[in-house]
N, C-alpha and C positions, 0 to 999 in steps of 0.2 A: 483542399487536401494539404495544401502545404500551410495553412495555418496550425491544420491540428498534430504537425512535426513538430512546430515552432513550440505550445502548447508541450507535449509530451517531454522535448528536450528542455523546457523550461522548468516544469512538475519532475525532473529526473533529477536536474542539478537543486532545486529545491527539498528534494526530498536525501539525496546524499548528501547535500552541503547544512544542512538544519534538524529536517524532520526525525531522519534517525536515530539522531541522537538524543531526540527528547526522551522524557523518564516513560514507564510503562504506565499502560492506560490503569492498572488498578490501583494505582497512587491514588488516595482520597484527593489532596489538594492537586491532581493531572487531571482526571479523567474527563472533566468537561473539555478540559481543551485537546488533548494531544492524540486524541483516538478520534474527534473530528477532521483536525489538521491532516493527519496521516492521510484517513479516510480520503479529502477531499483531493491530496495529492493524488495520491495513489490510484484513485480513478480514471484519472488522466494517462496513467502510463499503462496500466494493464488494458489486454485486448476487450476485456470484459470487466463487468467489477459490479457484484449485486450491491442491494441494500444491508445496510447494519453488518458491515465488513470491520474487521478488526485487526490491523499491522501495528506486532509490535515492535519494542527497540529495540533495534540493529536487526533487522529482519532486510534480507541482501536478495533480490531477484533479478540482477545484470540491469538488462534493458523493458524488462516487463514484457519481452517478444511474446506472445503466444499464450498468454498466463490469462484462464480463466476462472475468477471466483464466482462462485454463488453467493445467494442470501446467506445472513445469520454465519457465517464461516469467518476465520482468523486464518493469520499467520503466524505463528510465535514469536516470544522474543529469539534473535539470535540465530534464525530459521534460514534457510540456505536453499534457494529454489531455481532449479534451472528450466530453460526456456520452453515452453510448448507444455505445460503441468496445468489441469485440469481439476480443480477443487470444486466439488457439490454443494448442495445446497446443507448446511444446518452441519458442515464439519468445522 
């Protein structure tokens, strides 16, 4: 349990102090990388997190408390999500 605090608060300060501000995933010369990167943070700090997720830049969800995604779904750039929010599959 207390590893995967360690883990979350590490993928939080990763992801505000770096990932953020990388460019958006449909940049021809980004997209292999930074729509991975995001992804792999970003799984780490939400309660849930399907496959083929997509966060973009500057996309702000506090602490990731209660945030469920599904498959195939995004977050926009710039997108502002408060805690305990519930996103399905294929949005």
């Amino acid at each position: 349990m207390k590893l995967k605090k360690v883990i979350k608060l590490f993928s939080l300060i990763l992801y505000y102090g770096f990932a953020i501000y990388l460019p958006k995933s449909n940049r021809p010369y980004a997209f292999k990388l930074t729509k991975p990167i995001r992804y792999h943070i970003c799984k780490n700090i939400f309660e849930k997190c399907g496959r083929n997720v997509t966060v973009e830049r500057g996309a702000y969800f506090g602490d990731g408390r209660g945030i469920i995604i599904g498959n195939n779904s995004g977050i926009g750039v710039n997108c502002k999500i408060q805690q305990n929010v519930k996103i399905g599959n294929d949005v």
